[in-house]
N, C-alpha and C positions, 0 to 999 in steps of 0.2 A: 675576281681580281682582274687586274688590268691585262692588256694584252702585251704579253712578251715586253715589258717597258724595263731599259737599263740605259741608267744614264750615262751613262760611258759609250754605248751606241749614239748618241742625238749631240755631245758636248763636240766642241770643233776642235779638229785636232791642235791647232794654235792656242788654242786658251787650256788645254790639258797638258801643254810643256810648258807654260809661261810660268813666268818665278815672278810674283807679283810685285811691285815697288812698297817696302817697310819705309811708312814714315819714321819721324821721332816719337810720334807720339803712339804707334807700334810697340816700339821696341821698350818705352819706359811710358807706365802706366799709372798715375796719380792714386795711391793709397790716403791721401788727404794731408799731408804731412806737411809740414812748412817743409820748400823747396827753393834751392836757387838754380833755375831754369836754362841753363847754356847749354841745349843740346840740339836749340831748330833755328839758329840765324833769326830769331822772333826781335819785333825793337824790345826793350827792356820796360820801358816807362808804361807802368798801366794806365791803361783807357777802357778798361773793360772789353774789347775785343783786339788788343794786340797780342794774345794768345792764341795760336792754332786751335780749331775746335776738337773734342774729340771724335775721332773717326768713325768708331762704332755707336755713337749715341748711347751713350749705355744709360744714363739716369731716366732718359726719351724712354728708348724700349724698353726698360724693367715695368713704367707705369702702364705704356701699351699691351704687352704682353700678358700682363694680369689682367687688365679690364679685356679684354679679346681671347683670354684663355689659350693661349700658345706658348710655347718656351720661347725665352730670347733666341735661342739658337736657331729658330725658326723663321725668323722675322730680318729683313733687312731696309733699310729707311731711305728714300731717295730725294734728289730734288725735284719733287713733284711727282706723280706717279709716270710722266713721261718720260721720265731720265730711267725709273724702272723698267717702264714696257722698253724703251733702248737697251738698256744693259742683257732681257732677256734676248734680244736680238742678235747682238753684238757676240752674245756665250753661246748660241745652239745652231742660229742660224749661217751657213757657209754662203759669204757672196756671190750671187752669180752664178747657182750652184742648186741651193733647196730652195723652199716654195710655204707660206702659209696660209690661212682659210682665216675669211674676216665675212662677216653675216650681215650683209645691209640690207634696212638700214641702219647702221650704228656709228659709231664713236668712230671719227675720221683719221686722227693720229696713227690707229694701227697699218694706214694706210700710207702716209705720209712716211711712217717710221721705216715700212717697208722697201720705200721708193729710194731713203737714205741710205739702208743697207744693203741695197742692190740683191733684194731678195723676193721673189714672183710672188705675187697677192691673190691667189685663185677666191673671188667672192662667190659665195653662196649664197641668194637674196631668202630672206627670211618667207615663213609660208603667209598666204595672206592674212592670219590673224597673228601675225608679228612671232612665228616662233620657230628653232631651229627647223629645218628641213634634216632632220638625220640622216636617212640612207642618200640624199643628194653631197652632204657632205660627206660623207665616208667614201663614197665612187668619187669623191675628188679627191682624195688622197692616194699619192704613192708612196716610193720608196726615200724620196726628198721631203716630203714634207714631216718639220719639225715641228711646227705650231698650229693652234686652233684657239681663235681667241674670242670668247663667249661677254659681250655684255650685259650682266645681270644685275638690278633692273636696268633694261636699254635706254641707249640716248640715240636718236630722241623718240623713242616711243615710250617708254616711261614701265614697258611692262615686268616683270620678272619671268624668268623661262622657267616652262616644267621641269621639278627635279626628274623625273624619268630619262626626257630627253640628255641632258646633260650627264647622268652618272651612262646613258648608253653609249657617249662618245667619251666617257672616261676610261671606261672598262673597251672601247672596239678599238683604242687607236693608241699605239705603241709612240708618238711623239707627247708634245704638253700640252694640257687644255690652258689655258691661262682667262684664271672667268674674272672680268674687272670688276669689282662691286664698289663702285664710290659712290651708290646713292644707296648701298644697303638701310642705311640707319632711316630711311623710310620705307621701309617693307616689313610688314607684315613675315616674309618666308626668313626661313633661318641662314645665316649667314653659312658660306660652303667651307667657311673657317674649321666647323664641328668634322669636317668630311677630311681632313689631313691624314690623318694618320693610315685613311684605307686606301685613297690613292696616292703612290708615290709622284704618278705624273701629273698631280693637280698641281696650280700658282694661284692664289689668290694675292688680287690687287686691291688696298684702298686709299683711301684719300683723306687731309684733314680740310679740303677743300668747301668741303658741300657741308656736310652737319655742323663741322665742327665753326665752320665757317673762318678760316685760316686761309684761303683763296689767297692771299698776297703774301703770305712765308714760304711756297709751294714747298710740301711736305706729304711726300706718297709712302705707301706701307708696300710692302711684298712680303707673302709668307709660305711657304714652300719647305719641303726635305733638309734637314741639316745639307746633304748632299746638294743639294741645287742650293741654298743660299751661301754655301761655301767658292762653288763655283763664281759667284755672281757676287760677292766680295773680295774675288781676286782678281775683278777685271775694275769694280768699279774706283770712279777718283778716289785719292785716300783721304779728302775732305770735304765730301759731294755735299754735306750741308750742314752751311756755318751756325756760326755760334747763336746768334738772335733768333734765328729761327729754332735751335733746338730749344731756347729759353722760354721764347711765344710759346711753344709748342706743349713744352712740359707747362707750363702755367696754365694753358689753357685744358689738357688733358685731364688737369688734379681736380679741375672744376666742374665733377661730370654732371651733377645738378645741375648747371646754368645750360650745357647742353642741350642736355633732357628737356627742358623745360621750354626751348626754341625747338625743340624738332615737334614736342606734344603742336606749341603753337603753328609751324607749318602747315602740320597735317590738317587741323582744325582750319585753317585758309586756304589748304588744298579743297577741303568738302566745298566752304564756303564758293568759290570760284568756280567747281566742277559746277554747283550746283546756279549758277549764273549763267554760265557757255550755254548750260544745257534748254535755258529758256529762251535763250538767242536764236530770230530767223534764219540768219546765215551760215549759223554755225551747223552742220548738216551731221558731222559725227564726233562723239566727244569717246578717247581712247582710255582703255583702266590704266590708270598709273600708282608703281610703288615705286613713285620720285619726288621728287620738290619741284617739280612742274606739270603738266598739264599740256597734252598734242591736242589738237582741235584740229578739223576736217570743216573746210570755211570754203562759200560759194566763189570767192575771190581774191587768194589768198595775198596778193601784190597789192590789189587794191584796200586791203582792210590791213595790210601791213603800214600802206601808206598813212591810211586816216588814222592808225594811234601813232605812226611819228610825227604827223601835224599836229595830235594831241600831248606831245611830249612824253609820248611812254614809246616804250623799246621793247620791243620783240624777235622772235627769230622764226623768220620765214625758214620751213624746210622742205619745200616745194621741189627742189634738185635734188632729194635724196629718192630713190628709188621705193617706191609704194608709199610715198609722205604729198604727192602732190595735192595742191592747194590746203596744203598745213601750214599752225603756228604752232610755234610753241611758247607757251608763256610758264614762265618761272612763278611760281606762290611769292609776293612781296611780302611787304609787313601788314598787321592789318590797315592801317590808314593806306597805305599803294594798292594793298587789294579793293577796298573801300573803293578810292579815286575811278583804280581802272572798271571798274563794274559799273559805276557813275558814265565812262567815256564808252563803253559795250554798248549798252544800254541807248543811246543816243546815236549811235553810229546808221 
């Protein structure tokens, strides 16, 4: 079991006395009933969004929660999963005070989110073949630090971390691992969602961003302890995400076929593509991914950034990220984009 982990030890003494703001839509909760609505200053005349949305997403998470096999009570819904990674922030971490471990190279927001909370970013670079360094991160841990925050599979290396590694820093470290998984739904490994109930100090993060391909509703998942998402709905807005977006959202959940059926195709243009890179002169190292993109190790990474933007395709140089230099990273298009750019590879 974990080590000595109690959440009453790591939550900030500010957000343990706060008495949270009750909306309207709190305090009287729609049983479905014809209602006349005068209790939120709402305008009156419908347009289909002149009502408050509901706070806790309930018709959202009851679909979520069954297809992801978790209790609603488990589960809290944010604007995007960056307004999540903030809110964990905003609840555990003391300004100017504790400290978190972020493993580059990875996912840049936990960094940025850091710089906003005025809370020390101790990085840990990953081992050369992209994977925690455990005992370097546990000797960076003291008595301030509240978080560890694991991206699994990583961006932008695309790979998934050994469960080894990860349940050893779930089980050695008395703060919260917080493991993001927004590219789970192309992996192969089992999602750390199965893993709830044996650590108290796990957070899994996801996203409808990538599979589900909802990128423009921004709509992030957190799933964690009754205890910690109680916490972390009493700090967060009490309408962090409106109404269309929970609509998009639940429309597009109920449709998990049509999903399924884009990520089958991804993966099938992930091969496609890996197996393209890999017949290219310049391309010197092609990295395993369980994501919907593809890190390539390229003789000149500026320069062959440049010749697909003069071929009108878009890329991401991640050359400034620490052990990525002269890297792209290319995202799996559709098949005709994968088509094109293998046509523009190819010719370069």
């Amino acid at each position: 079991m974990t080590k000595t982990f109690n959440i009453n030890n790591i939550v900030r003494e500010s957000v343990k006395t706060l008495k949270p703001y009750s909306s309207a839509r709190d305090e009287y909760v729609s049983d479905g009933s014809t209602m006349i609505f005068l209790d939120a200053n709402e305008n009156p005349f419908e347009n289909g969004v002149n009502r408050y949305p509901d706070p806790y997403q309930r018709s959202l998470k009851a679909v979520l929660a069954e297809q992801k096999g978790v209790s609603e009570s488990n589960m809290l819904l944010g604007n995007g999963s960056d307004e999540v990674l903030d809110l964990i922030y905003r609840a555990f971490c003391e300004p100017n005070q504790d400290n978190i471990i972020t493993l580059p190279p990875t996912y840049g927001m936990y960094k940025v989110l850091a710089g906003i909370n005025a809370v020390e970013n101790r990085e840990v670079l990953l081992t050369s073949d992209f994977e925690p360094d455990v005992p370097a991160i546990l000797s960076a841990v003291d008595e301030n630090t509240k978080l560890i925050f694991i991206c699994s599979p990583n961006n932008p290396t695309g790979n998934s971390f050994k469960k080894e590694y990860v349940e050893k820093l779930l089980e050695s470290f008395s703060g919260l691992v917080v493991i993001d998984e927004a590219y789970i739904d192309f992996s192969e490994q089992e999602s750390w969602l199965s893993s709830l109930n044996n650590y108290p100090n796990l957070i899994v993060t996801q996203t409808l961003s990538k599979a589900y391909g909802l990128a423009g509703i921004r709509l992030g998942i957190c799933c964690a302890s009754e205890e910690i998402i109680a916490i972390l709905n009493k700090i967060k807005p009490p309408y962090n995400v409106n109404q269309l977006t929970q609509q998009k959202a639940l429309q597009r959940v109920l449709n998990e076929d049509a999903v399924q059926q884009e990520v089958v195709q991804i993966l099938e243009e992930r091969a496609n593509l890996k197996q393209a890179l890999q017949e290219l002169d310049f391309v010197e190292q092609l990295y395993p991914s369980n994501a919907n993109f593809v890190l390539a190790k390229v003789d000149d990474a500026d320069k062959r950034y440049q010749q697909l933007l003069n071929q009108h395709v878009v890329v991401r140089n991640r050359s400034t990220q620490p052990l990525c230099e002269n890297t792209l990273r290319f995202t799996v298009g559709t098949p005709t984009e994968n088509k094109a750019l293998i046509a523009i590879l190819k010719k370069l």
